[in-house]
PDB file with one MODEL, atoms N, CA, C and O in Angstrom:
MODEL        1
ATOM      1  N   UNK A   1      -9.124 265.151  91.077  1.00  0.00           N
ATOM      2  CA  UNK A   1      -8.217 265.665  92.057  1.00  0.00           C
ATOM      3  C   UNK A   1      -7.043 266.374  91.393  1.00  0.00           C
ATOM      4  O   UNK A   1      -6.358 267.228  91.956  1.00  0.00           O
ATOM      5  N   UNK A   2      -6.887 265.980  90.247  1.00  0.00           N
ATOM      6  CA  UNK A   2      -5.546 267.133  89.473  1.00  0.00           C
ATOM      7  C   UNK A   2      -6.376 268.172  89.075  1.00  0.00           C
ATOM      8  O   UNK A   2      -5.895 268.967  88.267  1.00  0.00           O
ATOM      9  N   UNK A   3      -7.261 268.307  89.372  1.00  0.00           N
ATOM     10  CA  UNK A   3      -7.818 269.730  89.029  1.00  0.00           C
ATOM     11  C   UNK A   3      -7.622 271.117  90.304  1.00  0.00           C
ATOM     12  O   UNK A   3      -8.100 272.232  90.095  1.00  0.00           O
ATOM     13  N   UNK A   4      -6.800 270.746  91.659  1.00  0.00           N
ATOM     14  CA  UNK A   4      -6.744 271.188  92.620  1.00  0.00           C
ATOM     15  C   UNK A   4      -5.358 271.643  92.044  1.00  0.00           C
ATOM     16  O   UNK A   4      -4.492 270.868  91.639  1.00  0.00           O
ATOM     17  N   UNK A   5      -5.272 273.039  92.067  1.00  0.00           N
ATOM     18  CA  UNK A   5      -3.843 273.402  92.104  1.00  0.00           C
ATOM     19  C   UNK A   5      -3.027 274.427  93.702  1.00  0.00           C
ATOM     20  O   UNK A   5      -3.671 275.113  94.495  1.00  0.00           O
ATOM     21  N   UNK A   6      -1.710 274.218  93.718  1.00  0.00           N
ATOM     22  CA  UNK A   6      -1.144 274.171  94.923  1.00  0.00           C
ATOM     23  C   UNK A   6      -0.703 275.284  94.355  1.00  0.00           C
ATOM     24  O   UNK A   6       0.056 275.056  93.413  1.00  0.00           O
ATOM     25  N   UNK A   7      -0.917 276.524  94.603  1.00  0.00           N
ATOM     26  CA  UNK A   7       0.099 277.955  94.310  1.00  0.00           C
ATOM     27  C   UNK A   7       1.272 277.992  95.281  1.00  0.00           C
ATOM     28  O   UNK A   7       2.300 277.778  94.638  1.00  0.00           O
ATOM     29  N   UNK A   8       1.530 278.179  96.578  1.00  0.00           N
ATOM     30  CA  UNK A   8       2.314 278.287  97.303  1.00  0.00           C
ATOM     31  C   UNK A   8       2.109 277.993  98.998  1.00  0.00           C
ATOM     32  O   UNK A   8       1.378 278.746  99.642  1.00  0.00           O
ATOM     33  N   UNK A   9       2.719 276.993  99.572  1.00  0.00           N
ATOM     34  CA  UNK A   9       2.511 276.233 101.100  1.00  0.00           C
ATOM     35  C   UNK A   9       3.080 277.214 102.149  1.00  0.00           C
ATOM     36  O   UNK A   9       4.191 277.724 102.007  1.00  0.00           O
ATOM     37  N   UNK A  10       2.360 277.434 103.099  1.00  0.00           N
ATOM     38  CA  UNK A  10       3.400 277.903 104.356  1.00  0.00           C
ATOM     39  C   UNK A  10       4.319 276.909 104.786  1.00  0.00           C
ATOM     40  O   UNK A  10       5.510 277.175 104.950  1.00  0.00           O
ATOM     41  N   UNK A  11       3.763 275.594 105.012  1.00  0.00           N
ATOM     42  CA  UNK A  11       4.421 274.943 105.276  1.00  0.00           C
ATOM     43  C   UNK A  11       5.209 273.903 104.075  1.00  0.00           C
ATOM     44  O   UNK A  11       4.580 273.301 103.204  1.00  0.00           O
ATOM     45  N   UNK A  12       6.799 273.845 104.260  1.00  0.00           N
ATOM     46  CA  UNK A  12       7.182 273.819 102.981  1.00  0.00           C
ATOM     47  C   UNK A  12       7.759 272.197 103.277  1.00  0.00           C
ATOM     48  O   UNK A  12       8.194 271.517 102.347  1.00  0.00           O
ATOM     49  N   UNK A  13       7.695 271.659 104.769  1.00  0.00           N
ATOM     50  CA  UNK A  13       8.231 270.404 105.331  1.00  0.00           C
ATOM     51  C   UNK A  13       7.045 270.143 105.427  1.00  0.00           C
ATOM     52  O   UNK A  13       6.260 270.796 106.114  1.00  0.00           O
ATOM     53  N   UNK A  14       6.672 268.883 104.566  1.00  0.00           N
ATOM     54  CA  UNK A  14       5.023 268.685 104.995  1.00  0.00           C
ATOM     55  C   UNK A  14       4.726 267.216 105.838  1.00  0.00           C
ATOM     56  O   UNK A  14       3.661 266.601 105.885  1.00  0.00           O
ATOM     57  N   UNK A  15       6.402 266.768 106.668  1.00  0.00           N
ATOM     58  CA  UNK A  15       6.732 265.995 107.486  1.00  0.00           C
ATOM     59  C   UNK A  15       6.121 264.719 107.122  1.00  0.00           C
ATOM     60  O   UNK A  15       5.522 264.526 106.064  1.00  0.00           O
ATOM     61  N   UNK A  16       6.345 263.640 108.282  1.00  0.00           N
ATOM     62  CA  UNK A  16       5.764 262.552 108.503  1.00  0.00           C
ATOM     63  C   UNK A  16       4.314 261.875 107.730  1.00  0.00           C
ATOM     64  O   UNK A  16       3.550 261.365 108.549  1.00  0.00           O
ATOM     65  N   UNK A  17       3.928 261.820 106.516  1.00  0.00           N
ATOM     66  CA  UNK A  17       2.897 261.087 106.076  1.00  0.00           C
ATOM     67  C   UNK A  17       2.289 259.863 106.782  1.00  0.00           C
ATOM     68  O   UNK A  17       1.124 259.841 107.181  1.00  0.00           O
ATOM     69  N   UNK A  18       3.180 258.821 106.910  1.00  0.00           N
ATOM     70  CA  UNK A  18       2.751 257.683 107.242  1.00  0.00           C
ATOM     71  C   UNK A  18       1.728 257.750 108.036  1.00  0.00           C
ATOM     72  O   UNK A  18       0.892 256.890 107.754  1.00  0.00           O
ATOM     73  N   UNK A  19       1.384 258.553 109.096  1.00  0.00           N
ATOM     74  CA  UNK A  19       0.511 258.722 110.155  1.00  0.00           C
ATOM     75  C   UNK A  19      -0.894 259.048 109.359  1.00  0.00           C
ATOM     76  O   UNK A  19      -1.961 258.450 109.221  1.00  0.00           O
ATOM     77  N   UNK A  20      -0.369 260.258 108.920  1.00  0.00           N
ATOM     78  CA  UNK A  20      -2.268 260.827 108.376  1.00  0.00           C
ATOM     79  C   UNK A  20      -2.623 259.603 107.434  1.00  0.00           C
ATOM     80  O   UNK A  20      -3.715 259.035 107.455  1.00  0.00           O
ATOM     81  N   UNK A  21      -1.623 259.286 106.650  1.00  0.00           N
ATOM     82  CA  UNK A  21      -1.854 258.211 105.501  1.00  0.00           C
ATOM     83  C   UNK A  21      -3.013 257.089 105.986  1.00  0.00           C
ATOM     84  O   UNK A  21      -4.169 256.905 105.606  1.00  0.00           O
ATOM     85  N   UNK A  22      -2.077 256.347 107.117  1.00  0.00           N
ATOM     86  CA  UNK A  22      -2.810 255.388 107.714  1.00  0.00           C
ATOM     87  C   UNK A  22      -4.672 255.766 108.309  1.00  0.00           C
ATOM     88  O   UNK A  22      -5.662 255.050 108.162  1.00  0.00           O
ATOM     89  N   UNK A  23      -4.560 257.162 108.988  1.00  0.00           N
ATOM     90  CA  UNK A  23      -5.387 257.463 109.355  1.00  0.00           C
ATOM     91  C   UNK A  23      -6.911 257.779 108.497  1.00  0.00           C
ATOM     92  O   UNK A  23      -8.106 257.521 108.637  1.00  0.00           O
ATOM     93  N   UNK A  24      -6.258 258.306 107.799  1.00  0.00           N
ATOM     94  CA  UNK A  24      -7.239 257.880 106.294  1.00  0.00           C
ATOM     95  C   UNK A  24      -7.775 256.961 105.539  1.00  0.00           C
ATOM     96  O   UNK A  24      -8.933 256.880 105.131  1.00  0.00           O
ATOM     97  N   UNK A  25      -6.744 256.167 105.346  1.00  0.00           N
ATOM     98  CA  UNK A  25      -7.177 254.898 104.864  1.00  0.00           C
ATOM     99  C   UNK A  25      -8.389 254.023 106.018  1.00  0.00           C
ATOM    100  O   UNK A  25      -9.366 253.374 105.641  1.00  0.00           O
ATOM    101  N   UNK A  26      -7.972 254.247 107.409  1.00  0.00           N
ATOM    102  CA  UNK A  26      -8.787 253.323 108.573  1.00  0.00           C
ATOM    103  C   UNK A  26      -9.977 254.213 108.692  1.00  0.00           C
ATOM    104  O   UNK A  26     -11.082 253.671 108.652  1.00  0.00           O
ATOM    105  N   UNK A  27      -9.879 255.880 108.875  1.00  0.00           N
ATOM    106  CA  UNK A  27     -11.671 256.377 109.554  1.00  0.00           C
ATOM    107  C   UNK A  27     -11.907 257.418 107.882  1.00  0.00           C
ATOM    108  O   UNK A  27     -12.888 258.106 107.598  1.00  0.00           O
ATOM    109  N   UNK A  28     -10.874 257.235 107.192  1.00  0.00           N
ATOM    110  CA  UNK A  28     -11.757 257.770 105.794  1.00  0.00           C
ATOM    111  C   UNK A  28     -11.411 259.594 106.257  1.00  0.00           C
ATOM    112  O   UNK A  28     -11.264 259.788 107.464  1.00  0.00           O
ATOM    113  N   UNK A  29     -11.313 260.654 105.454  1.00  0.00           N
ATOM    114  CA  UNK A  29     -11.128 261.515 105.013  1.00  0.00           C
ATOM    115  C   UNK A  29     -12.170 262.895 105.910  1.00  0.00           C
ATOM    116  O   UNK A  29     -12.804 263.798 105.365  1.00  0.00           O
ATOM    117  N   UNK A  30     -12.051 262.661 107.151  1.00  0.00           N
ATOM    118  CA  UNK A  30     -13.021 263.420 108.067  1.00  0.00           C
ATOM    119  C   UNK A  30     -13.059 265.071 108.298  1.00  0.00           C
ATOM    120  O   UNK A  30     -14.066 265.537 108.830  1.00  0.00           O
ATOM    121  N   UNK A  31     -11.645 266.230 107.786  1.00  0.00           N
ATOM    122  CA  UNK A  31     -11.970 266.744 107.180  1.00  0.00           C
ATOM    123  C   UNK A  31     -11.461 267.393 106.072  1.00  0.00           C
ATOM    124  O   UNK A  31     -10.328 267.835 105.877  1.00  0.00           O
ATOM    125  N   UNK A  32     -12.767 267.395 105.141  1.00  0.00           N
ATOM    126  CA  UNK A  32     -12.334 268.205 103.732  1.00  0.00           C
ATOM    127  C   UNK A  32     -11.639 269.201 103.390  1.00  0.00           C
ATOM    128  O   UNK A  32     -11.797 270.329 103.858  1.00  0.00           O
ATOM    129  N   UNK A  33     -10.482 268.772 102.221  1.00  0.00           N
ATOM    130  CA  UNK A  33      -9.774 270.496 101.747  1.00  0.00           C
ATOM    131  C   UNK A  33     -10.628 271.519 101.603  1.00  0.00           C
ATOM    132  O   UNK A  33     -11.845 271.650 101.470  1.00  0.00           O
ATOM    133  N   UNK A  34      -9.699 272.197 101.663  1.00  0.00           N
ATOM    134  CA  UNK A  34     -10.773 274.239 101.295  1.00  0.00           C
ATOM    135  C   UNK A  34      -9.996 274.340 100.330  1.00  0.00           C
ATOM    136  O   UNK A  34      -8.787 274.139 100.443  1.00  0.00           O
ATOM    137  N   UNK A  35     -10.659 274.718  99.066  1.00  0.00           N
ATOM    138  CA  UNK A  35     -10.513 275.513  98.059  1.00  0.00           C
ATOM    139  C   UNK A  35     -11.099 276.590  97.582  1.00  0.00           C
ATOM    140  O   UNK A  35     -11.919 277.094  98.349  1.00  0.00           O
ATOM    141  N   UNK A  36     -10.989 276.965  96.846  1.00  0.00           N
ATOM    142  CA  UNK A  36     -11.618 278.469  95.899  1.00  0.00           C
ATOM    143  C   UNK A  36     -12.386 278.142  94.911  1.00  0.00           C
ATOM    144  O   UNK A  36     -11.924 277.361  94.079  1.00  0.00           O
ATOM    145  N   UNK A  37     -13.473 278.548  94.781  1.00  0.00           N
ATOM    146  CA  UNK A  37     -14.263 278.316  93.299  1.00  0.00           C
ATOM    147  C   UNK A  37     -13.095 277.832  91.888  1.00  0.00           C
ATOM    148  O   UNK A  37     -13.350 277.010  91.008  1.00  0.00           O
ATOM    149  N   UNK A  38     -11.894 278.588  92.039  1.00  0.00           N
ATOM    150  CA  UNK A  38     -11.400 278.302  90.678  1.00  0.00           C
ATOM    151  C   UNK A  38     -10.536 277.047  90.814  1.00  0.00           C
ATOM    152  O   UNK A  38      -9.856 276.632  89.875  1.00  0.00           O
ATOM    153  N   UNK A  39     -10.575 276.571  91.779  1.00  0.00           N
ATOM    154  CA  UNK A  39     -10.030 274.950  92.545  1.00  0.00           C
ATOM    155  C   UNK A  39      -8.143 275.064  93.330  1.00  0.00           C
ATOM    156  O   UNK A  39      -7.131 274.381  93.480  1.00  0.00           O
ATOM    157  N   UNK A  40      -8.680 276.386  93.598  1.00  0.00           N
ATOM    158  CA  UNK A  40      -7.159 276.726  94.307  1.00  0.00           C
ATOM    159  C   UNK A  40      -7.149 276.106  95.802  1.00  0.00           C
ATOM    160  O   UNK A  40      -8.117 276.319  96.531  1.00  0.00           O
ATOM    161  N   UNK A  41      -5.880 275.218  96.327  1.00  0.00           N
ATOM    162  CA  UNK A  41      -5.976 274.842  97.711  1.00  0.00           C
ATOM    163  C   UNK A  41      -5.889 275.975  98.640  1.00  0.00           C
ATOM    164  O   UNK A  41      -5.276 277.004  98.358  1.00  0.00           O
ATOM    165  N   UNK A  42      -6.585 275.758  99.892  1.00  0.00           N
ATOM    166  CA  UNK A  42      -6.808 277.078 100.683  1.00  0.00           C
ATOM    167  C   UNK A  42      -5.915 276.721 101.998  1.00  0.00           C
ATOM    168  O   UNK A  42      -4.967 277.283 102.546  1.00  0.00           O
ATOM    169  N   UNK A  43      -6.753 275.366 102.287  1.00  0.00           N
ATOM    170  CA  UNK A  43      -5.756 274.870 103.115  1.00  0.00           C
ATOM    171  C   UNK A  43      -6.056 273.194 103.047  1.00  0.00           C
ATOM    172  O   UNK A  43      -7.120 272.715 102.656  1.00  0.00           O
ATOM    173  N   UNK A  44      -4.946 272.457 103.488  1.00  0.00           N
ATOM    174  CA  UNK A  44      -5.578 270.585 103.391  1.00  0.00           C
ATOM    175  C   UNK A  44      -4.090 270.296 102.400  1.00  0.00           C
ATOM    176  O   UNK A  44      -4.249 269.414 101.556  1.00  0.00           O
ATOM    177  N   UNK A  45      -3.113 270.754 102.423  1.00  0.00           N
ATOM    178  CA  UNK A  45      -1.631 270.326 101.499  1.00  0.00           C
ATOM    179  C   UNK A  45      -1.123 269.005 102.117  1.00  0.00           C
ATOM    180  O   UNK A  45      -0.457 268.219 101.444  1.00  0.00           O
ATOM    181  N   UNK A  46      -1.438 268.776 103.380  1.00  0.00           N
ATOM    182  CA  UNK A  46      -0.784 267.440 103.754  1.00  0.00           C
ATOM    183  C   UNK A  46      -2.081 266.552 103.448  1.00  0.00           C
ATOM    184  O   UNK A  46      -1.907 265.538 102.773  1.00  0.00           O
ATOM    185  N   UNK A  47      -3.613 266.921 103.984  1.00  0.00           N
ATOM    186  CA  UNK A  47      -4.225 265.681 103.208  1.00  0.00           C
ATOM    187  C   UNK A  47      -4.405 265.298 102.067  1.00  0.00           C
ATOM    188  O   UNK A  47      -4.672 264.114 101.862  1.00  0.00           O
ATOM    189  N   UNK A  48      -4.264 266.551 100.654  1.00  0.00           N
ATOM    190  CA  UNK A  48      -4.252 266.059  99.734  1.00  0.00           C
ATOM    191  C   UNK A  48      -2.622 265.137  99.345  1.00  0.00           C
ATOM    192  O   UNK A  48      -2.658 264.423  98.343  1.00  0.00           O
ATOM    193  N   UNK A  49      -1.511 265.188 100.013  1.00  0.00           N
ATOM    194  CA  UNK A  49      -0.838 264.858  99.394  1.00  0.00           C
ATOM    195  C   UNK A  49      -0.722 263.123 100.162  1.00  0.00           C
ATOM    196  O   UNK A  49      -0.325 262.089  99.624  1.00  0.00           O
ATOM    197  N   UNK A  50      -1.104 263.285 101.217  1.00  0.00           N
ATOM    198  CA  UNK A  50      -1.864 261.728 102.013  1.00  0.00           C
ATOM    199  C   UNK A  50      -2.727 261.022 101.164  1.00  0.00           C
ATOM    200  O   UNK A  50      -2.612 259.800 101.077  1.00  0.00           O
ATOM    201  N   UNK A  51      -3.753 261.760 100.397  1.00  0.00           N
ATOM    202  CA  UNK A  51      -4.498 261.070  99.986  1.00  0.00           C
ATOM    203  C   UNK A  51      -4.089 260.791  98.226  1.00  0.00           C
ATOM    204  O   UNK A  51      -4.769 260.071  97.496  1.00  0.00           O
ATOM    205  N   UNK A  52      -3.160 261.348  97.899  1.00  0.00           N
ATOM    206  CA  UNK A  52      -2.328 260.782  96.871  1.00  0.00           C
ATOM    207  C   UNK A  52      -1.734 260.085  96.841  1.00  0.00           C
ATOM    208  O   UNK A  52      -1.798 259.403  95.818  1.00  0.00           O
ATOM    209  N   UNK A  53      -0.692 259.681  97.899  1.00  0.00           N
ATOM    210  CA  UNK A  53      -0.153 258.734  97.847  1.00  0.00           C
ATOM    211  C   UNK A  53      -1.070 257.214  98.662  1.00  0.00           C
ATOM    212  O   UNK A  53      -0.560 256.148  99.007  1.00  0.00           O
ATOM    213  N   UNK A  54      -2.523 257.642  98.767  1.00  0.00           N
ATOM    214  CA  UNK A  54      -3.576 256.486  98.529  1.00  0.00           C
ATOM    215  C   UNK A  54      -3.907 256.402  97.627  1.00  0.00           C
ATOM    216  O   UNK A  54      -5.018 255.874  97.586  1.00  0.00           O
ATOM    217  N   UNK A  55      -3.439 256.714  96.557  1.00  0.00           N
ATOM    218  CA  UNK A  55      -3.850 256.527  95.279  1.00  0.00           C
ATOM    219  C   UNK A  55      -5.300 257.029  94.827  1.00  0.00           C
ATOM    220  O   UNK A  55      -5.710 256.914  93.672  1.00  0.00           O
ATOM    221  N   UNK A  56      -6.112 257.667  96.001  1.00  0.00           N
ATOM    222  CA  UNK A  56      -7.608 258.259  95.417  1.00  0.00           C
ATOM    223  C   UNK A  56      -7.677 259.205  94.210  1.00  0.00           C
ATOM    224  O   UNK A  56      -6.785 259.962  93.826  1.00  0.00           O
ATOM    225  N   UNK A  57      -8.646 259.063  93.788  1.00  0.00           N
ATOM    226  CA  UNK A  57      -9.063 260.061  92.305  1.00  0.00           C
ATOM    227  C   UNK A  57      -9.815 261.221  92.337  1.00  0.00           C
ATOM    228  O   UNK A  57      -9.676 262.246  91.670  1.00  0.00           O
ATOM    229  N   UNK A  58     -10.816 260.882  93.383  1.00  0.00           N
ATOM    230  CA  UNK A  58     -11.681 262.420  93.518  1.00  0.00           C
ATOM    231  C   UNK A  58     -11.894 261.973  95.214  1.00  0.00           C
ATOM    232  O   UNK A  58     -11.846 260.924  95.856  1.00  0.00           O
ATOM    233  N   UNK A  59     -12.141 263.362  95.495  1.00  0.00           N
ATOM    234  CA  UNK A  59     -12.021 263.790  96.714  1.00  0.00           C
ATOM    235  C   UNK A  59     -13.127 264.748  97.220  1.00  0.00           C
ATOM    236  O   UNK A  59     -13.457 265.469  96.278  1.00  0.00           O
ATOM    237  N   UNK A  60     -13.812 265.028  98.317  1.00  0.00           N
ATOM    238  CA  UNK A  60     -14.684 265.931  98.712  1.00  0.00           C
ATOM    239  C   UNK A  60     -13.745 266.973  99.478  1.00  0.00           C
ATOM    240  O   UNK A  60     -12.866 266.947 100.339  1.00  0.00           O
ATOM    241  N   UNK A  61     -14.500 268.021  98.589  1.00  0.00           N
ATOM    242  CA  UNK A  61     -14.131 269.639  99.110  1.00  0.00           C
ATOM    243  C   UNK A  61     -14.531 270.156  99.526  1.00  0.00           C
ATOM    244  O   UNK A  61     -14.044 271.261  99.769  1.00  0.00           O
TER     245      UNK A  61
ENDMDL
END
């Protein structure tokens, strides 16, 4: 998952975690970031950063 790099967010308040956090942890990761072949985020900045602070390691893209 550090192989995903973040060039630049529209959204720069990426608000309230606790919610998606929880939501993840209970029905699991339903849907996947978009990236670019070269592992650029496309879109998914609040779930990857949800699913960081779950402490996960790899992730489906």
């Amino acid at each position: 998952m550090n192989s995903i790099t973040v060039d630049s967010l529209h959204r720069h308040d990426l608000g309230d975690l606790v919610p998606l956090v929880e939501s993840i942890r209970r029905d699991g990761l339903l849907r996947p970031l978009t990236i670019t072949l070269d592992w650029h985020l496309i879109c998914g900045a609040r779930r990857l950063a949800a699913i960081q602070l779950l402490g996960w390691k790899t992730v489906n893209v």
